[in-house]
SESE-312121 format. One record per residue (C-alpha): x, y, z; chain; residue number from 1; residue in three letters. Coordinates in steps of 0.05 Angstrom, whole numbers. Example, Ala and Ser with C-alpha at 12.3 -4.5 7.8 and 13.67 -1.06 7.14 Angstrom:
// residues 2
((246 -90 156) 'A' 1 'ala')
((273 -21 143) 'A' 2 'ser')
//
This chain:
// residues 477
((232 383 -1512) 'A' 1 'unk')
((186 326 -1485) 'A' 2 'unk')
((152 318 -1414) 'A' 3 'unk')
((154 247 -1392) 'A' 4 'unk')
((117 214 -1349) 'A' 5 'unk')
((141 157 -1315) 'A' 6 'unk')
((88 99 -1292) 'A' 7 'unk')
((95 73 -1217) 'A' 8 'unk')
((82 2 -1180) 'A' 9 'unk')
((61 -9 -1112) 'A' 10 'unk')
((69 -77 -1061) 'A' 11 'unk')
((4 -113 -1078) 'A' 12 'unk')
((-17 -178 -1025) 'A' 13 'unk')
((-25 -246 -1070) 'A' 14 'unk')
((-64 -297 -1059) 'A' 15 'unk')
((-44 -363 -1075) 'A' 16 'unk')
((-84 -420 -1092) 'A' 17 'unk')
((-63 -495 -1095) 'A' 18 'unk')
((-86 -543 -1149) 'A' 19 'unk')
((-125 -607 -1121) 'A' 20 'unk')
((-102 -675 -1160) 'A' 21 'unk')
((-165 -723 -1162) 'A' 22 'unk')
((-165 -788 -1202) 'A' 23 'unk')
((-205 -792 -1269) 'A' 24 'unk')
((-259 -841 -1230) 'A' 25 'unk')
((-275 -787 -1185) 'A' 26 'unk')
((-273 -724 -1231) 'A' 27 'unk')
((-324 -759 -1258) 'A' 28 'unk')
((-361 -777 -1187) 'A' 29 'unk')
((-348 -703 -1172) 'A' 30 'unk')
((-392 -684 -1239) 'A' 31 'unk')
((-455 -721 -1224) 'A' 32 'unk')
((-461 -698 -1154) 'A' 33 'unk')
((-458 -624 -1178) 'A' 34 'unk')
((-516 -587 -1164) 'A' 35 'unk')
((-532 -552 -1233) 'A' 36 'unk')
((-511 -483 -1248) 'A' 37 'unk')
((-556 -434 -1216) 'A' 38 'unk')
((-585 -378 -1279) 'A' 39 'unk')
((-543 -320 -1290) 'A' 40 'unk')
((-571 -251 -1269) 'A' 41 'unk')
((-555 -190 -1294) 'A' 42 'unk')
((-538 -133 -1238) 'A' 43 'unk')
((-598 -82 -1232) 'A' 44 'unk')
((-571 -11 -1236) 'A' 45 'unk')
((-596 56 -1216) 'A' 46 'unk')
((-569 113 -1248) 'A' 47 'unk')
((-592 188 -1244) 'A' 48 'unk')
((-575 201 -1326) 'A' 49 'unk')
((-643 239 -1335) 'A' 50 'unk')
((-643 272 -1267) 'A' 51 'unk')
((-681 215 -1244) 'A' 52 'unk')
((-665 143 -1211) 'A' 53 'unk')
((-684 98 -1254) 'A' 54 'unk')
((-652 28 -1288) 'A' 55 'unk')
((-594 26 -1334) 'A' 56 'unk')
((-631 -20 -1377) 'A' 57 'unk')
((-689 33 -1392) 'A' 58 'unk')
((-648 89 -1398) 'A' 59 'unk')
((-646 112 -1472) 'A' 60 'unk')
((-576 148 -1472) 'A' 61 'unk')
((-504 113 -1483) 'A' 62 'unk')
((-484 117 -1408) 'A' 63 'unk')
((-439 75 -1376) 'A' 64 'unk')
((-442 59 -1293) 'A' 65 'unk')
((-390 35 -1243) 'A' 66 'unk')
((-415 20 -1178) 'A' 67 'unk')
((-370 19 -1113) 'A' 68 'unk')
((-349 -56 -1125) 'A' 69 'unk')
((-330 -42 -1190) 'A' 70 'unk')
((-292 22 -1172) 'A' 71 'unk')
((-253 -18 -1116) 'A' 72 'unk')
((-235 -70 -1160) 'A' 73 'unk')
((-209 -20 -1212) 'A' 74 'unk')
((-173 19 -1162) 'A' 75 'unk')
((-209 79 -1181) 'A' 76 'unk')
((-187 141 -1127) 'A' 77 'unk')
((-184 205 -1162) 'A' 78 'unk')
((-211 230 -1232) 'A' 79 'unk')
((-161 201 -1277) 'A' 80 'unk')
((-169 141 -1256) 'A' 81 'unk')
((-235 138 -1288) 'A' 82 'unk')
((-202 148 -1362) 'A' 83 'unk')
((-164 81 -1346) 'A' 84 'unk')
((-234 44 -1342) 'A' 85 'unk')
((-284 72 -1388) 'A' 86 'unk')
((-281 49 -1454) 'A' 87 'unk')
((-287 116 -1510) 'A' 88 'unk')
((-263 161 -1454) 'A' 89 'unk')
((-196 194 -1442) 'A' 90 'unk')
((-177 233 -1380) 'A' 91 'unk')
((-104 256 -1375) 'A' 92 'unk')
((-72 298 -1326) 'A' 93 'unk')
((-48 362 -1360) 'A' 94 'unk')
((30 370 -1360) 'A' 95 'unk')
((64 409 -1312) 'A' 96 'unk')
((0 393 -1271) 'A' 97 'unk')
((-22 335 -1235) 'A' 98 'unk')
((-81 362 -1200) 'A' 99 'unk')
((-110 386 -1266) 'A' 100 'unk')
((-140 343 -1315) 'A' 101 'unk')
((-168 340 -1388) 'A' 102 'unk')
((-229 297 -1408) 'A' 103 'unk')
((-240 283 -1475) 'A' 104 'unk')
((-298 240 -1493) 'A' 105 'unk')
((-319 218 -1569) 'A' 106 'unk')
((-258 260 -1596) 'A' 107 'unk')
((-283 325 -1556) 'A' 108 'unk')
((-242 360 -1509) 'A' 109 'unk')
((-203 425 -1486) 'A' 110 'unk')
((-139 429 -1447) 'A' 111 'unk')
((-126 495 -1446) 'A' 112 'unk')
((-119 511 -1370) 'A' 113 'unk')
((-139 591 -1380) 'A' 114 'unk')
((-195 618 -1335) 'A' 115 'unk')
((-237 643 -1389) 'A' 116 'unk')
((-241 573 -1432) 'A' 117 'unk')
((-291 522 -1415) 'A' 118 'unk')
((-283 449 -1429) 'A' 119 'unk')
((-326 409 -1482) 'A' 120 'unk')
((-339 350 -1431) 'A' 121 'unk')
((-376 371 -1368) 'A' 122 'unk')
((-360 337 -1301) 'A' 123 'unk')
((-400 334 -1234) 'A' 124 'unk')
((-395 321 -1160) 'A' 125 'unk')
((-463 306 -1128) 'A' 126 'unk')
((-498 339 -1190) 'A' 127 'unk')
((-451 403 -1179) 'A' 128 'unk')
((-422 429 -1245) 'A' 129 'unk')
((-345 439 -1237) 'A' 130 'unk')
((-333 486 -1298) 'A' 131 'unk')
((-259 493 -1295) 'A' 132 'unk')
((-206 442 -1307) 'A' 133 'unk')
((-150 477 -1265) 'A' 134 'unk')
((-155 433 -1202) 'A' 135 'unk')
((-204 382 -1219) 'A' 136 'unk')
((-161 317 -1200) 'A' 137 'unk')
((-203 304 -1147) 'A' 138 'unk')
((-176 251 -1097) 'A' 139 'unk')
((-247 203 -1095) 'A' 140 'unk')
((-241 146 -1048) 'A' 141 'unk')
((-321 137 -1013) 'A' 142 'unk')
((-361 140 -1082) 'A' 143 'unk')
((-421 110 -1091) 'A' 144 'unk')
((-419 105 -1167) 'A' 145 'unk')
((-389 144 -1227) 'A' 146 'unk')
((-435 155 -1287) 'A' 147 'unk')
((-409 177 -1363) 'A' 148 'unk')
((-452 198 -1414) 'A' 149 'unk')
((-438 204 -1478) 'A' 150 'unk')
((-456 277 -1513) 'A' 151 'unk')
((-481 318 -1535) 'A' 152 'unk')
((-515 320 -1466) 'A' 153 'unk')
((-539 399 -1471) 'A' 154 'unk')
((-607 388 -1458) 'A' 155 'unk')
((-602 373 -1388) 'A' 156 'unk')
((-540 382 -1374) 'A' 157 'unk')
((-518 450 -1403) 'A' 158 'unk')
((-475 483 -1462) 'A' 159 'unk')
((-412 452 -1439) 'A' 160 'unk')
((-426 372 -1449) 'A' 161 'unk')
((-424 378 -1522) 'A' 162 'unk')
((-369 313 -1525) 'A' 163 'unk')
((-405 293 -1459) 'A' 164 'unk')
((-410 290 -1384) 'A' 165 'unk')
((-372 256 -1321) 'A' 166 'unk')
((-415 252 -1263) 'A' 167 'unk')
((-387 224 -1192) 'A' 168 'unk')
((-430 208 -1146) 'A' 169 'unk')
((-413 203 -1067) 'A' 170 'unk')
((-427 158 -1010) 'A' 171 'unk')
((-484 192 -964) 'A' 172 'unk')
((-488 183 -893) 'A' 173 'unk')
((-524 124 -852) 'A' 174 'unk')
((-553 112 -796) 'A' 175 'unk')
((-500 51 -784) 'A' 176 'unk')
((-436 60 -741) 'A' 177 'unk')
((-384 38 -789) 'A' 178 'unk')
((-309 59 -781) 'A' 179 'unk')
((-256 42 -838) 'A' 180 'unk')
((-187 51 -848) 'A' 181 'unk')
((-137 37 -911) 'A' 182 'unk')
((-67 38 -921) 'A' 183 'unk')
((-21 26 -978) 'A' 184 'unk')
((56 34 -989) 'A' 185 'unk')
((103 25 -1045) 'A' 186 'unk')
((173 46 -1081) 'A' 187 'unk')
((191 116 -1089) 'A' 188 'unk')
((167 123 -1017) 'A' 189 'unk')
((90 119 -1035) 'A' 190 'unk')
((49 121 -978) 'A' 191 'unk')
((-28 121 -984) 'A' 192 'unk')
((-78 125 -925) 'A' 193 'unk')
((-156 133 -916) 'A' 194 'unk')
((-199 147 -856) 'A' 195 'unk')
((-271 138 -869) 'A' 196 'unk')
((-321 152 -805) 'A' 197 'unk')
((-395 139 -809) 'A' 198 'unk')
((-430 170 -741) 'A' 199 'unk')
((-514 177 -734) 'A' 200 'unk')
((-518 241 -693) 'A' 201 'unk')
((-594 240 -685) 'A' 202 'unk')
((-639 176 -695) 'A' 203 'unk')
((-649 97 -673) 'A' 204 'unk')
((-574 97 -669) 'A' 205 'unk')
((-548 159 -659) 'A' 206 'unk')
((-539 189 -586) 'A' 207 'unk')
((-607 218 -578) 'A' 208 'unk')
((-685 216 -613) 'A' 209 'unk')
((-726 270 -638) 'A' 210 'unk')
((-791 253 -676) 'A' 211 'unk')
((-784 335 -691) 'A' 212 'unk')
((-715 331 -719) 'A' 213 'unk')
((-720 260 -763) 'A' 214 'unk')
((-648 223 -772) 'A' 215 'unk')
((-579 269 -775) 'A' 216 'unk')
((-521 230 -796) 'A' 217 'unk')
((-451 253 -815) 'A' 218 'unk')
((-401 226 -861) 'A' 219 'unk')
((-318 236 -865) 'A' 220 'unk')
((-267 220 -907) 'A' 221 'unk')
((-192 240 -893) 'A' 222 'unk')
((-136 217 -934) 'A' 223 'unk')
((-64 228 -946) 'A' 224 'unk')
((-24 218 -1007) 'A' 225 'unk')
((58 213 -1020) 'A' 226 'unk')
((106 195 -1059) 'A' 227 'unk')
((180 215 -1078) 'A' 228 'unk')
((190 251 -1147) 'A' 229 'unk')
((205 194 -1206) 'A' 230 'unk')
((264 237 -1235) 'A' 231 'unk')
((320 277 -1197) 'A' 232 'unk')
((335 355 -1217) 'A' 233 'unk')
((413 351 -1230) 'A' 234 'unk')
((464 346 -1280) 'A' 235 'unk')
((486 278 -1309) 'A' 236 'unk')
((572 273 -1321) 'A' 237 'unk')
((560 289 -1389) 'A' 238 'unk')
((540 361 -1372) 'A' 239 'unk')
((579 416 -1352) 'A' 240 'unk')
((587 424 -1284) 'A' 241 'unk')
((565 503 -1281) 'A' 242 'unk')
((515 532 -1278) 'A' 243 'unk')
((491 488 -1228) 'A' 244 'unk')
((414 467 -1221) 'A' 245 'unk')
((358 504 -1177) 'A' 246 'unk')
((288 500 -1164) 'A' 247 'unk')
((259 433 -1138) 'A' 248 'unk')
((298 376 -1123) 'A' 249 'unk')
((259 324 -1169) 'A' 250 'unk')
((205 320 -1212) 'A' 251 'unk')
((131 297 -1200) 'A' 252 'unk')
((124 278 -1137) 'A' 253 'unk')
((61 278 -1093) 'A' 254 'unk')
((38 309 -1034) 'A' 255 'unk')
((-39 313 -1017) 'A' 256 'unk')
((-84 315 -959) 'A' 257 'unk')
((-154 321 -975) 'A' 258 'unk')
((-218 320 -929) 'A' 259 'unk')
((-297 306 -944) 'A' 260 'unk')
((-350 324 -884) 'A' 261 'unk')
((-420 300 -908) 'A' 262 'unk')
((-488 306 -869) 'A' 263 'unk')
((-555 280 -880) 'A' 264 'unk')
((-618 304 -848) 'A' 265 'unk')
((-686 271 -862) 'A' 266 'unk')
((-728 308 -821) 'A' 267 'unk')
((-781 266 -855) 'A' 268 'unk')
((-801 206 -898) 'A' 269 'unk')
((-810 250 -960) 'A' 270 'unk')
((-750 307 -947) 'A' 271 'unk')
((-685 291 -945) 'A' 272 'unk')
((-619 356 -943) 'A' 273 'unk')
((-550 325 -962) 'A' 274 'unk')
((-488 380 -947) 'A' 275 'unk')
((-416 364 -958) 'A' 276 'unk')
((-353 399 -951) 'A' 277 'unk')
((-299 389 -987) 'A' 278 'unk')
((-223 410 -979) 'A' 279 'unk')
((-161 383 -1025) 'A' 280 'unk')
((-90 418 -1019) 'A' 281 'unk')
((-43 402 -1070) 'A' 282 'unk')
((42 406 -1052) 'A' 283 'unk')
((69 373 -1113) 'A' 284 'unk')
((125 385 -1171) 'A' 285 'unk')
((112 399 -1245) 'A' 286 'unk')
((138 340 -1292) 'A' 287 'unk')
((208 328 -1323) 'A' 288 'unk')
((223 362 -1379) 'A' 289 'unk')
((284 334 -1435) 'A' 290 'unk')
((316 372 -1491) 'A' 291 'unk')
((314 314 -1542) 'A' 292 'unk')
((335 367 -1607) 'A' 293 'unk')
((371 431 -1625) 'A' 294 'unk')
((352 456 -1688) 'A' 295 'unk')
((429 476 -1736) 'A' 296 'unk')
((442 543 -1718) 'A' 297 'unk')
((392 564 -1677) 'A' 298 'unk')
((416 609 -1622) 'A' 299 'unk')
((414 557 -1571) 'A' 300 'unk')
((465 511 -1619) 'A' 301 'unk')
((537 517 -1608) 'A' 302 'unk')
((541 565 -1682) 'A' 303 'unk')
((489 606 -1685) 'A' 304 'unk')
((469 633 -1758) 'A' 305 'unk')
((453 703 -1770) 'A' 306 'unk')
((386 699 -1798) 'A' 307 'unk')
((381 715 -1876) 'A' 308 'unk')
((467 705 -1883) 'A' 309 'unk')
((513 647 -1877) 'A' 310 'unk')
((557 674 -1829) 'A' 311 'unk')
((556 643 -1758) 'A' 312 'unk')
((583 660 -1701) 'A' 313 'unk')
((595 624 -1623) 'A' 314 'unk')
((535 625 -1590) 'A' 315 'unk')
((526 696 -1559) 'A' 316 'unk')
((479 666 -1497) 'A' 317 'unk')
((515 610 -1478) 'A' 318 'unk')
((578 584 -1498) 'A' 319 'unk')
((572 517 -1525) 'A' 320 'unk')
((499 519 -1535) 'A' 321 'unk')
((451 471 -1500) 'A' 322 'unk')
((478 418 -1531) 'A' 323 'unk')
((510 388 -1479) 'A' 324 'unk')
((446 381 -1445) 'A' 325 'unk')
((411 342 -1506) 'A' 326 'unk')
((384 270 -1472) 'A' 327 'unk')
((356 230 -1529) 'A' 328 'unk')
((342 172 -1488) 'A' 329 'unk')
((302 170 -1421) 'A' 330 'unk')
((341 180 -1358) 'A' 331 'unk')
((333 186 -1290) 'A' 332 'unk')
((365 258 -1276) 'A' 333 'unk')
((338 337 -1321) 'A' 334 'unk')
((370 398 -1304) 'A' 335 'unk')
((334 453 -1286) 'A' 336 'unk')
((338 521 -1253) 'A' 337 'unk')
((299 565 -1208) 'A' 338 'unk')
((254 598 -1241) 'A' 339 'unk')
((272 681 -1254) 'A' 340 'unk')
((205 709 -1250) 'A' 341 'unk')
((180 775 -1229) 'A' 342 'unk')
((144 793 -1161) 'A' 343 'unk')
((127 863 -1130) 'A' 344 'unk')
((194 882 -1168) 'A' 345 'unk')
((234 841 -1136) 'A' 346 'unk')
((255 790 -1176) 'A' 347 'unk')
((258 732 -1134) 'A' 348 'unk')
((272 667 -1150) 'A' 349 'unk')
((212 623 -1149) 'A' 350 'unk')
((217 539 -1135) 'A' 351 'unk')
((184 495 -1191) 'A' 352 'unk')
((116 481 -1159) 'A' 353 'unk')
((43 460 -1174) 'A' 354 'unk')
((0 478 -1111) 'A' 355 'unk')
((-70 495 -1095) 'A' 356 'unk')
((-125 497 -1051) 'A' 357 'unk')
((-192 476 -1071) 'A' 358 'unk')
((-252 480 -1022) 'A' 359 'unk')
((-318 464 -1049) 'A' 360 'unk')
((-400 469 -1007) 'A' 361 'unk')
((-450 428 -1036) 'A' 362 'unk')
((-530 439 -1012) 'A' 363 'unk')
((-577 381 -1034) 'A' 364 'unk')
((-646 381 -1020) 'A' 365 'unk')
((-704 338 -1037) 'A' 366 'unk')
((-773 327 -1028) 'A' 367 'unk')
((-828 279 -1052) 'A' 368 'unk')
((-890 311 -1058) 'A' 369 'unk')
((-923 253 -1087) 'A' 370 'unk')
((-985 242 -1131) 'A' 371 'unk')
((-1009 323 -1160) 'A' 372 'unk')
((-1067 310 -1195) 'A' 373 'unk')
((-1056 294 -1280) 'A' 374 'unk')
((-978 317 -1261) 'A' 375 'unk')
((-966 254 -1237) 'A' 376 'unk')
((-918 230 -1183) 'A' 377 'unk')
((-876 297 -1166) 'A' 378 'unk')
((-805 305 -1136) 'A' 379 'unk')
((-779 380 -1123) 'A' 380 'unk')
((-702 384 -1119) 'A' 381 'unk')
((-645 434 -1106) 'A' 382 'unk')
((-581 433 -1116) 'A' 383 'unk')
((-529 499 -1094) 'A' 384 'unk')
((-463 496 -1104) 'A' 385 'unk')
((-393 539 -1085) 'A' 386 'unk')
((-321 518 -1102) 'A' 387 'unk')
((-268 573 -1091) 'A' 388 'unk')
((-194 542 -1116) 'A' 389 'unk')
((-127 587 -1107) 'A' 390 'unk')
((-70 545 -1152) 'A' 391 'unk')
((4 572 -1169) 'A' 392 'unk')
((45 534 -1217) 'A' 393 'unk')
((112 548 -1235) 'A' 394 'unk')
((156 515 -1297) 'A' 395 'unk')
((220 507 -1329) 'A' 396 'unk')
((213 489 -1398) 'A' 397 'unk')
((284 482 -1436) 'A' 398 'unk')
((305 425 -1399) 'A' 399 'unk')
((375 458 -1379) 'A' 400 'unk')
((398 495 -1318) 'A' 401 'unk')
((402 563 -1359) 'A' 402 'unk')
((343 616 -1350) 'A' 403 'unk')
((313 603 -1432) 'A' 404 'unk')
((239 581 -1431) 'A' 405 'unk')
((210 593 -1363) 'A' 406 'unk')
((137 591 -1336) 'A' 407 'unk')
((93 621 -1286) 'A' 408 'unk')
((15 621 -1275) 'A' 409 'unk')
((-36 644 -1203) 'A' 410 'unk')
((-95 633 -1203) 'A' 411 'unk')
((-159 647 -1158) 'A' 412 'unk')
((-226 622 -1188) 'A' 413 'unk')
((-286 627 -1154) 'A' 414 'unk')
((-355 592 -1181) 'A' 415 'unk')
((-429 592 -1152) 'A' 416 'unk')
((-493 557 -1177) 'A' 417 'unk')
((-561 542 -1170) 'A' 418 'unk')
((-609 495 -1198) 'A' 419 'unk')
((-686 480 -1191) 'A' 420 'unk')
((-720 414 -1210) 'A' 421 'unk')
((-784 394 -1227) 'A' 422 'unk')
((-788 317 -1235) 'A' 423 'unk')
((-848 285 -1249) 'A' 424 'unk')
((-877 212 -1269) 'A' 425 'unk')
((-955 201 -1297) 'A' 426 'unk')
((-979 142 -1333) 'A' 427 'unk')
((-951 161 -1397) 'A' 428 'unk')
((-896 209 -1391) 'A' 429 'unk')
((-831 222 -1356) 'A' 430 'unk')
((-813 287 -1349) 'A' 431 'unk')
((-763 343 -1325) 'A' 432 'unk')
((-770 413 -1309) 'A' 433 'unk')
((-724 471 -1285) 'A' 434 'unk')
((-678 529 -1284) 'A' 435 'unk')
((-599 533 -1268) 'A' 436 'unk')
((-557 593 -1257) 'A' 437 'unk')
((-488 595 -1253) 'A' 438 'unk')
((-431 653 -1245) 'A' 439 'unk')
((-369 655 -1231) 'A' 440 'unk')
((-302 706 -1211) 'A' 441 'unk')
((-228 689 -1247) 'A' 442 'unk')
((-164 716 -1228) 'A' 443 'unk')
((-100 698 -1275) 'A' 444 'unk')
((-29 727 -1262) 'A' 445 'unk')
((17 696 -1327) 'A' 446 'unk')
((89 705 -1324) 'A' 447 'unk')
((132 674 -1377) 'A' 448 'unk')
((214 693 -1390) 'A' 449 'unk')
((245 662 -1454) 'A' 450 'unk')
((322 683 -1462) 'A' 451 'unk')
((331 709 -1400) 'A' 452 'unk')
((401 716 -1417) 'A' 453 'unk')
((384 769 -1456) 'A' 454 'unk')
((347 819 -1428) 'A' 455 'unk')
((312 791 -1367) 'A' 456 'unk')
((251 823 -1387) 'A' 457 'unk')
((185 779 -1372) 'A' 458 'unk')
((120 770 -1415) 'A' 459 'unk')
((64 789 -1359) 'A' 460 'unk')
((-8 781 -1375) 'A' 461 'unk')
((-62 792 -1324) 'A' 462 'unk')
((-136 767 -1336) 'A' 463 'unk')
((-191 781 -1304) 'A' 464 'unk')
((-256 743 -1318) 'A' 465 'unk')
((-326 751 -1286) 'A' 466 'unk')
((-389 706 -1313) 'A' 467 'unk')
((-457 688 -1306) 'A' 468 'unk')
((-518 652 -1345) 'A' 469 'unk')
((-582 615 -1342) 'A' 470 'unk')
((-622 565 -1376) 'A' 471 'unk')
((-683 539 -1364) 'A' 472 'unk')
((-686 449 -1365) 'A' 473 'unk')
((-741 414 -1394) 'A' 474 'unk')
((-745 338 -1417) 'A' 475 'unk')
((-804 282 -1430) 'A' 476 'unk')
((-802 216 -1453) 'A' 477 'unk')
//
């Protein structure tokens, strides 16, 4: 059995441009009257690698930085995106799950989607640590730049960036009235739209003035993302025409909506609080899955071999086998059936799905205490963090309407965080001090069926996870 993925294309606007004919005598006219060719310069970049802004150029780790023109140009509007435009970095969405993803960076990664594992590559959202990969597709439209370092990054960034760290970084608000709005269509019914609203609430622009209160601005993003499935759940004329399919009626399609409120409050020129809100809700379809290969006289061939004689016999299961239902070469319509799993006893019949709800707070705060004494320059930061994400996914695996290799998994995961910084510049040393907790509350519900036909009886495992550490951050250069 393989799960295929099949790659999309979307109505794109061209520009044309026509060629202008000129006569040898004046190409040549043309070429002394050019002015000469101004010096190249090389973009200045700020990135926050070591907790700090500071140039690209002076930053001693192997980073690489894509700024908002460079993310537009890429097409860059969700997490995977980002694997398709940093060189040494891979980020795949898992199979079976498009809003989950796996980031492997210098040959480091983990894809198992269980509560209790914890990947090898960190990733961030405003400096929060997302420590699950089970709903991490975000959908990333108004960033301001997306930094990846290369690990190990555990010194500042924690046990979990041994192959490295992914760390997004969003648009804050302004104090400038600015209203935008994107729209993209395409085959299989793809429909892509983005609202972006930038309002100042309190300020020089904003609808009233407080010298008290500072500047209060507020930031939203809405989008909405769809597309029909790439493959159809049915039977091809090859195929028996019972048992008939169930379950969804195709195969990785999309179905999003997704919503960012940001606000920024300066209530002076040395403190500035950032909060932003964050909701994503996910109503999409596993992937299509083929039976390529039967292995001889297994019991889902048409003879099925007694194990340790010679003697076969029809298959017991299903007569025939799954043969029929072999596709060795990519096609547009899998079989599939809805799913037989278990539920308060019932035994219901459950669609192929891959939903979830993801809502994430994020609480920045900043101040700029300036010059303390032989400390140097001193910044104080804070950064608190809570994502709670509900996801249910539900599979069939044996690419044939019958109830074989079937999969189920819920779960509710709940993280909360907390970090202190200490950032400080004198004459000779950069440095970084601090403390970060983090904890966290995982619930798993696993249901799996294989040879239903059999006994009906499900595989059930129920995990429960609770977690929480510390470490303290320190740095100089």
């Amino acid at each position: 059995m393989v799960c295929s993925t099949r790659i999309k294309w979307k109505f794109m606007t061209l520009a044309l441009a026509g060629a202008l004919v000129m006569p040898a005598g004046g190409w040549a006219q043309a070429a002394k009257k050019q002015a000469p060719a101004a010096a190249m310069e090389i973009e200045e970049i700020t990135v926050t690698a070591q907790k700090r802004e500071e140039s690209i150029q002076e930053t001693p780790i192997s980073v690489t930085a894509l700024g908002t023109e460079a993310l537009q140009q890429k097409g860059v509007t969700d997490v995977v995106a980002i694997g398709e435009t940093v060189p040494a970095v891979r980020i795949t969405s898992n199979p079976g799950s498009p809003a989950s993803t796996t980031i492997t960076i210098r040959g480091m990664t983990q894809g198992n989607p269980e509560a209790a594992f914890q990947p090898k590559a960190g990733m961030y959202v405003d400096g929060a640590y997302i420590a699950k990969i089970v709903g991490n597709n975000f959908d990333l439209e108004d960033l301001e730049r997306v930094e990846v370092l290369r690990g190990p990054q555990g010194t500042l960034y924690g046990r979990n960036t041994i192959g490295g760290a992914v760390s997004f970084i969003t648009k804050k608000p302004t104090e400038d009235r600015e209203i935008r709005i994107k729209t993209e269509v395409g085959n299989y019914e793809t429909s892509k739209s983005h609202l972006m609203v930038n309002v100042p609430l309190i300020g020089k622009n904003g609808f009233t003035q407080s010298d008290a209160l500072g500047t209060l601005s507020l930031r939203n993003n809405f989008g909405y993302k769809t597309h029909d499935g790439f493959y159809k759940n049915g039977l091809t004329a090859s195929m028996p025409a019972t048992p008939t399919t169930g379950g969804a009626g195709d195969y990785e399609n999309l179905n999003r909506i997704y919503n960012t409120v940001a606000l920024r409050w300066a209530p002076s020129k040395n403190v500035t609080v950032d909060y932003s809100f964050e909701y994503h809700r996910y109503r999409d379809h596993p992937t299509a899955t083929f039976l390529t290969y039967i292995y001889p006289g297994s019991i889902q061939d048409v003879m099925y071999r007694i194990p340790g004689t010679s003697i076969s016999i029809p298959n017991p299961l299903t007569p025939g086998g799954l043969v029929p239902y072999i596709q060795k070469n990519r096609n547009d319509t899998a079989p599939s059936n809805a799913l037989m799993m278990y539920g308060d006893g019932k035994n219901p019949l459950h669609q192929q799905r891959d939903d979830g709800n993801h809502r994430m707070h994020i609480l920045n705060g900043a101040w700029d205490v300036g010059e303390v004494g032989p400390l140097g320059n001193v910044t104080l930061k804070s950064i608190s963090a809570y994502r709670s994400f509900s996801y249910e996914s539900e599979q069939d695996l044996d690419g044939s309407p019958h109830h074989i290799a079937e999969f189920s998994q819920r779960n509710h995961i709940q993280t909360w965080s907390e970090e202190l910084q200490w950032v400080g510049s004198a004459p000779r040393v950069h440095y970084v001090l601090g403390g970060y907790y983090y904890g966290e509350y995982a619930m798993q519900h696993e249901s799996q069926i294989f040879f239903g036909g059999i006994n009906n009886l499900p595989y059930k495992n129920f995990n429960r996870t609770s977690t929480a550490s510390s470490r303290m951050l320190r740095s100089g250069n």
